[in-house]
C-alpha positions as CSV (number, residue, x, y, z in Angstrom):
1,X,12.2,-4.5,-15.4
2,X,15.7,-4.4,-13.8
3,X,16.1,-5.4,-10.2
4,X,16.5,-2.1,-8.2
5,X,12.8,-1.4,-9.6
6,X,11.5,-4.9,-8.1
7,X,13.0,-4.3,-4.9
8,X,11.7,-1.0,-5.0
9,X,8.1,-1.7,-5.5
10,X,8.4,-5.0,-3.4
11,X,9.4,-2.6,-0.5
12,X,6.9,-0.1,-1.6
13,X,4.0,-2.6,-1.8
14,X,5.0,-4.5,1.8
15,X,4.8,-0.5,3.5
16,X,1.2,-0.2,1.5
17,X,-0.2,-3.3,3.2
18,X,1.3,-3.1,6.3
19,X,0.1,0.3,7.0
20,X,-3.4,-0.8,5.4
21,X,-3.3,-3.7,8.1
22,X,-2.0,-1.3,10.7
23,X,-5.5,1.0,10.2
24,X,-7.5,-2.0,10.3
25,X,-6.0,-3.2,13.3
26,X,-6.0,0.0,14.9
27,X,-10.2,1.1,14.0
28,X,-11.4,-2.7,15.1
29,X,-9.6,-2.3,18.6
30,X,-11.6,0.4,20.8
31,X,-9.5,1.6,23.0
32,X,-7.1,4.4,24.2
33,X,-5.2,4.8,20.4
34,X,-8.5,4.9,18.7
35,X,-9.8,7.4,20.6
36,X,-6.6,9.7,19.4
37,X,-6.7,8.5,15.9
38,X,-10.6,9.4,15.1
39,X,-9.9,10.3,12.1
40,X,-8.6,6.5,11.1
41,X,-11.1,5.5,8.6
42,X,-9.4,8.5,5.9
43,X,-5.8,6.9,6.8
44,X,-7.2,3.3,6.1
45,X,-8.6,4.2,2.7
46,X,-5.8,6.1,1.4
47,X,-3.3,3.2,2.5
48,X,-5.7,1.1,0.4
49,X,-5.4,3.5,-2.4
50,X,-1.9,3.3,-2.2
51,X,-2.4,-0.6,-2.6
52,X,-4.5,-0.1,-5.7
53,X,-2.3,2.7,-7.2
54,X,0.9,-0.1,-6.5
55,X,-0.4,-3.0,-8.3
56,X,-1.5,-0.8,-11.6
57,X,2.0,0.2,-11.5
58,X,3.5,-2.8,-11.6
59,X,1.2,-4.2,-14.2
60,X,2.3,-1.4,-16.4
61,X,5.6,-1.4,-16.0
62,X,5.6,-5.1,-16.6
63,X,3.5,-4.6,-19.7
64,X,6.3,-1.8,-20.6
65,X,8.9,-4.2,-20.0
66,X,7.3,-6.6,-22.5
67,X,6.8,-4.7,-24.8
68,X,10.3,-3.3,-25.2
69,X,11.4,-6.5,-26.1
């Protein structure tokens, strides 16, 4: 795995758990935003998808990368 692609997914991965952090944050604080954002609990599960589908990609490519050599 060249570089670009670990900076890439390192950057990718750091948005997928921010924004996972940012929903939880968000849903456990009632107030004034959660009352805009009702629909919170779909955003907080796809972020964590996201999260899921990022680590099974860099497992594969790593595997790929092994594998090639």
């Amino acid at each position: 795995m060249n570089t670009r692609r670990i900076v890439f997914l390192s950057i990718f991965g750091a948005y997928q758990l921010l924004v996972f952090l940012f929903t939880l944050l968000v849903e456990f604080k009632d107030g004034y935003i959660y009352t805009l954002l009702n629909k919170i609990s779909l955003f907080k599960y796809g972020a964590f998808v996201g999260l899921v589908f990022f680590v099974i990609e860099f497992f594969f490519v790593k595997n790929d990368a092994k594998n090639s050599k």
